[in-house]
C-alpha positions as CSV (number, residue, x, y, z in Angstrom):
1,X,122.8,94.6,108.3
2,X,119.3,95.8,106.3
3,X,116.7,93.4,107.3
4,X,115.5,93.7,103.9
5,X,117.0,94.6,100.5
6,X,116.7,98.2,100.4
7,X,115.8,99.6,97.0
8,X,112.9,101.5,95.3
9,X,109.3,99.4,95.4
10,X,105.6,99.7,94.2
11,X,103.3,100.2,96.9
12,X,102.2,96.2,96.7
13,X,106.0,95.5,97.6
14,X,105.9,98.2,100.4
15,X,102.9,96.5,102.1
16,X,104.5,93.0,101.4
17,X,107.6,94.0,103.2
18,X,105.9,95.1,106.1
19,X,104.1,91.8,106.1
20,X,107.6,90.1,106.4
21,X,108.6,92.4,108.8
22,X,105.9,92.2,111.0
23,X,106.5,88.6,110.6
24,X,110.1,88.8,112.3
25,X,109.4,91.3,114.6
26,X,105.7,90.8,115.6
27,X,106.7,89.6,119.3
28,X,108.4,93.0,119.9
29,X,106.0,95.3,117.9
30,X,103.1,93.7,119.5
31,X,104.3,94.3,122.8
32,X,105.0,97.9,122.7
33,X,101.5,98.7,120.7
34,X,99.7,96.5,123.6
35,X,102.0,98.7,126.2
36,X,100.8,102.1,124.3
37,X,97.2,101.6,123.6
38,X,96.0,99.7,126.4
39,X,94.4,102.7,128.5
40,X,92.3,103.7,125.7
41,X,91.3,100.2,124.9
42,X,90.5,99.1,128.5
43,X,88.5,102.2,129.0
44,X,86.6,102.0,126.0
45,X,85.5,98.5,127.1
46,X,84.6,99.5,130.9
47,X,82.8,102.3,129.7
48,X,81.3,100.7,126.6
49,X,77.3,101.1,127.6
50,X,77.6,104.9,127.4
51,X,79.9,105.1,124.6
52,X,77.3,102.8,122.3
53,X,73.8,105.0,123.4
54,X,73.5,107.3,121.0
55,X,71.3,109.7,123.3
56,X,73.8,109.0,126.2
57,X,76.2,110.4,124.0
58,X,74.4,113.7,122.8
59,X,73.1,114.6,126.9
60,X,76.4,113.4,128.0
61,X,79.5,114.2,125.3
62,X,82.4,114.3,128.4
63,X,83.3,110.8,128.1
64,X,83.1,110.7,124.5
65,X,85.3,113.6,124.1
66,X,87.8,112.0,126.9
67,X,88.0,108.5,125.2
68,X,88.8,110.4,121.6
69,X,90.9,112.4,123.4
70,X,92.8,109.5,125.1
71,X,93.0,107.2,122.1
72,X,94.1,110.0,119.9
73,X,97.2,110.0,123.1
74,X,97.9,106.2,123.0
75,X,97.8,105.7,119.2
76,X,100.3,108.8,119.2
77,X,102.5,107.3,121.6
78,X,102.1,103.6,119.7
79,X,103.2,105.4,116.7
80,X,106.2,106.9,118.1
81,X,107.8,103.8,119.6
82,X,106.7,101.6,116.4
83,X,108.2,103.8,114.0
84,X,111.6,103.7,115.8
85,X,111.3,99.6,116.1
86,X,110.7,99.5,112.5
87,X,112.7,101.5,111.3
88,X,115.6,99.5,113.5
89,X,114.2,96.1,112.3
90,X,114.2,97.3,108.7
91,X,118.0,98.9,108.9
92,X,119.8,96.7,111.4
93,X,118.2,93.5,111.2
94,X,117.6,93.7,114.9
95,X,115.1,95.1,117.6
96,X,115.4,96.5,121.2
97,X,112.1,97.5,122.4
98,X,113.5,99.2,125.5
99,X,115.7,101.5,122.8
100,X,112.1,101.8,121.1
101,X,110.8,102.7,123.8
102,X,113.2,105.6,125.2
103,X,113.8,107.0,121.7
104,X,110.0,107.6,121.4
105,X,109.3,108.4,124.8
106,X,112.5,111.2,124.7
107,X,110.8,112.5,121.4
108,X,107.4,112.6,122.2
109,X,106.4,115.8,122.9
110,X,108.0,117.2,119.2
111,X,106.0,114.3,118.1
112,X,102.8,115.4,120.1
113,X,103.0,119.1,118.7
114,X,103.7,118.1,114.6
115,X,100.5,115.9,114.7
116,X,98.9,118.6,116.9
117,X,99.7,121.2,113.9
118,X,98.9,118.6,111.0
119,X,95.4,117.3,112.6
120,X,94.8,121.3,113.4
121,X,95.4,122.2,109.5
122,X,93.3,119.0,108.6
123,X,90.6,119.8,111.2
124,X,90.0,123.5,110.1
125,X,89.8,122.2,106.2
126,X,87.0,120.0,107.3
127,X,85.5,122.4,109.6
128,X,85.1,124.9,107.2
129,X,83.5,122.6,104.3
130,X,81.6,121.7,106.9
131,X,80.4,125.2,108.2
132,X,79.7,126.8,104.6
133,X,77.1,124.2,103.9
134,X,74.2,125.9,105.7
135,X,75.1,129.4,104.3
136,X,74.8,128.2,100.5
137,X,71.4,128.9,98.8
138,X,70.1,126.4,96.9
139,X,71.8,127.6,93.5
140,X,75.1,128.0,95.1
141,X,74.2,124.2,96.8
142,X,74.7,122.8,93.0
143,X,78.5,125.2,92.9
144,X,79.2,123.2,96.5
145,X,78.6,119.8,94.8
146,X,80.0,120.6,91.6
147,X,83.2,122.5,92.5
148,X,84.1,122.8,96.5
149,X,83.2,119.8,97.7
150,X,85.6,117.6,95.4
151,X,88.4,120.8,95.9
152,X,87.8,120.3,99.8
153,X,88.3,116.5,100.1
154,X,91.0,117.0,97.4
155,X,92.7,119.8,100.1
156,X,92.2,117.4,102.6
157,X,94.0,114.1,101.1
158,X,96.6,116.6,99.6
159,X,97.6,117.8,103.5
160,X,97.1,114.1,104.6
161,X,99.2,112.6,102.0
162,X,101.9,115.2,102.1
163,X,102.7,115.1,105.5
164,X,102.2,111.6,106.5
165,X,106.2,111.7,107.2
166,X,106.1,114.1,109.9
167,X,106.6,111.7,112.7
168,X,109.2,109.9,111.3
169,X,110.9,112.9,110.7
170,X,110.7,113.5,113.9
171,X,112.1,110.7,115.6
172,X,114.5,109.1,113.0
173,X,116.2,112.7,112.1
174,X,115.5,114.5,115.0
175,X,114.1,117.1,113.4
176,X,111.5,119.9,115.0
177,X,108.3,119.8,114.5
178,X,108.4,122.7,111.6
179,X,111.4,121.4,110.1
180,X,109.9,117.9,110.2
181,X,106.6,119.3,108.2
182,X,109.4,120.8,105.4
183,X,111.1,117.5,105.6
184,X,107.5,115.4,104.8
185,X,106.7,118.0,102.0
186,X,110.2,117.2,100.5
187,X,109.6,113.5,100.3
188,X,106.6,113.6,99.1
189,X,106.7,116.0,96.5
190,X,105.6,114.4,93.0
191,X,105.2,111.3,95.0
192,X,101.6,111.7,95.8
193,X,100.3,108.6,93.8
194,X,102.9,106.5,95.2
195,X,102.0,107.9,98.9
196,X,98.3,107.1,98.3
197,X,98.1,104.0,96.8
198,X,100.3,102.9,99.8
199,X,98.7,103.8,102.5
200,X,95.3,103.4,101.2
201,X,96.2,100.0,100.6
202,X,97.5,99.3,104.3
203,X,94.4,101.0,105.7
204,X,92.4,99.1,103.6
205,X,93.5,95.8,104.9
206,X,93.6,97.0,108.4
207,X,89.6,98.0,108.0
208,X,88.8,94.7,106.3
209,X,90.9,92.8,109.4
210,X,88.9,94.8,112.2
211,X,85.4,94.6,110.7
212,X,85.3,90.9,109.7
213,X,86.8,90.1,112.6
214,X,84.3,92.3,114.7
215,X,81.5,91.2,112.7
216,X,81.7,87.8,113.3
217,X,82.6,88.0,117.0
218,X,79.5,90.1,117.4
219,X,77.6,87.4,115.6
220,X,79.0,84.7,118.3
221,X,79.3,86.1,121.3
222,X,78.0,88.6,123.3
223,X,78.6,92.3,123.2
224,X,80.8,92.8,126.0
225,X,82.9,89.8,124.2
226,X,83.1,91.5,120.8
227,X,84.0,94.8,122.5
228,X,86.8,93.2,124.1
229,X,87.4,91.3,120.9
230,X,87.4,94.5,119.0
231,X,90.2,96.3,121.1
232,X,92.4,93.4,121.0
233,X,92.5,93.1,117.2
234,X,93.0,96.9,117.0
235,X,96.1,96.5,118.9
236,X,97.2,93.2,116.9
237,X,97.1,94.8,114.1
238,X,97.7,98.9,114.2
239,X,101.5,97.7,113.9
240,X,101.6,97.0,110.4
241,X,100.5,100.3,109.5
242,X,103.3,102.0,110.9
243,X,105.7,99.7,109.5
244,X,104.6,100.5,106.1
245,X,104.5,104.2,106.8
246,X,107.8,103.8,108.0
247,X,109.0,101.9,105.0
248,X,107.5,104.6,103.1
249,X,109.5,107.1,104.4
250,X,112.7,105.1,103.5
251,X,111.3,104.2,100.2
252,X,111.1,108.3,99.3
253,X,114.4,108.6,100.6
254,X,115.9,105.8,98.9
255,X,113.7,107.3,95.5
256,X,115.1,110.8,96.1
257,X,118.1,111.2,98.1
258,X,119.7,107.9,97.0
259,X,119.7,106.4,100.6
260,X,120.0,102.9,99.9
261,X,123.5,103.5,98.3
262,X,124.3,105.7,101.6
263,X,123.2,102.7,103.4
264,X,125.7,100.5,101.2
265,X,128.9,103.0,102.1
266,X,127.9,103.0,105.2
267,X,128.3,98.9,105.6
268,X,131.4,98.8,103.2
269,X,133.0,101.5,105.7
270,X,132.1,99.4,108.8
271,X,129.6,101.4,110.2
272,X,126.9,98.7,110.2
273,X,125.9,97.2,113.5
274,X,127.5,93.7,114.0
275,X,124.6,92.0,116.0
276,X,122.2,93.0,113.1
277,X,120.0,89.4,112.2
278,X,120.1,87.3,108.9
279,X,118.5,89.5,106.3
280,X,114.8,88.6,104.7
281,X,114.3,87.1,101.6
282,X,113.7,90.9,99.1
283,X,110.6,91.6,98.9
């Protein structure tokens, strides 16, 4: 049984259903992020003096580059195993984070390779706004301001927004990582305020959660404290922003493909599982 009532919502509902699932779930989720992400966060803490020099960094990029690299790794792997709990807690009223777990681990490397090919595509669009700003003189600086710069960052949301389904696609259809990027644009399509407005909002409150917190455990305690502080909170709360992406996903499909009444045939016929949890108040 749906954790939830599933049915169209605004992205304010989206972000308040992930809330409430999050709620029910957070044991679970919280686990599996900590499981994911604790490499990167442990080594960004041991190696914390480096990381915050600024010269260090410059005469010494290596572990810079390694800890990006690494992160970029655990979140991906955080991602994978969250979207499958989530989307289990929202359809079945029920979690198994060692199901979580083996789904995402089994799917990974598809998952690896689409946000390899979506980050590459993202990447060159910034590499190249980036690159063509020495080469302008100063009369074509004003045609850069005027005209490519808000085209650029307008290529780069459209690419981000548009595909922010490709992991899900991935690992709650089973689709390849091509299929999966045709799959994204299909949900999406004429959906891009709705996309936006929901994710910006989840990443919004996300930001506001890690700075204040990081701000004032920097003003309390001692650095190597609010480093440690910091990495905690990130893995507290990066849950809730793959819930909602998740729940976005299903929202499109509900919008578009009518999934929620597929959902409703599929309990009338029996199909539902039977050790699904007491459903949620709707959101």
């Amino acid at each position: 049984m749906p954790a939830i009532e599933i049915r169209p919502r605004r992205a304010t509902e989206l972000v308040d259903a992930g809330f409430q699932l999050l709620r029910r779930y957070y044991p679970q989720l919280f686990t599996l992020a900590a499981i994911a992400m604790a490499p990167s966060v442990i080594l960004r803490v041991l190696m914390r003096d480096s990381l915050s020099d600024p010269t260090v960094m410059v005469s010494h990029p290596g572990p810079a580059i390694f800890i990006s690299l690494l992160a970029i790794v655990c979140s991906t792997i955080a991602d994978a195993v969250l979207i499958v709990m989530a989307s289990d807690g929202y359809l079945d009223g029920a979690v198994d984070p060692s199901r979580s777990l083996g789904k995402g681990m089994s799917r990974l490397g598809y998952v690896f390779i689409a946000s390899i090919f979506r980050w590459f595509i993202i990447g060159s669009l910034a590499v190249a706004l980036t690159v063509s700003v020495p080469l302008l003189t100063a009369v074509h600086l004003q045609v850069l301001l005027i005209v490519i710069v808000p085209v650029a960052f307008w290529a780069l949301f459209y690419v981000m927004l548009r595909t922010f389904a490709v992991s899900q696609a991935v690992l709650l259809e089973d689709s390849g990582p091509l299929e999966a990027f045709g799959r994204s644009l299909r949900l999406s399509e004429s959906c891009g305020a709705h996309v936006f407005f929901t994710l910006a909002l989840v990443w919004l409150l996300y930001l506001i959660a890690y700075f204040v917190t990081l701000g004032v455990a920097t003003a309390l305690v001692t650095r190597t404290i609010a480093e440690i502080v910091a990495g905690v909170i990130t893995v507290a709360i990066y849950p809730l922003v793959a819930v909602v992406s998740t729940l976005l996903y299903y929202d499109l499909r509900v919008r578009k493909e009518g999934f929620d009444l597929e959902v409703m045939s599929r309990e009338l016929g029996g199909d539902a599982r039977a050790d699904g949890g007491a459903p949620l108040p709707a959101a």
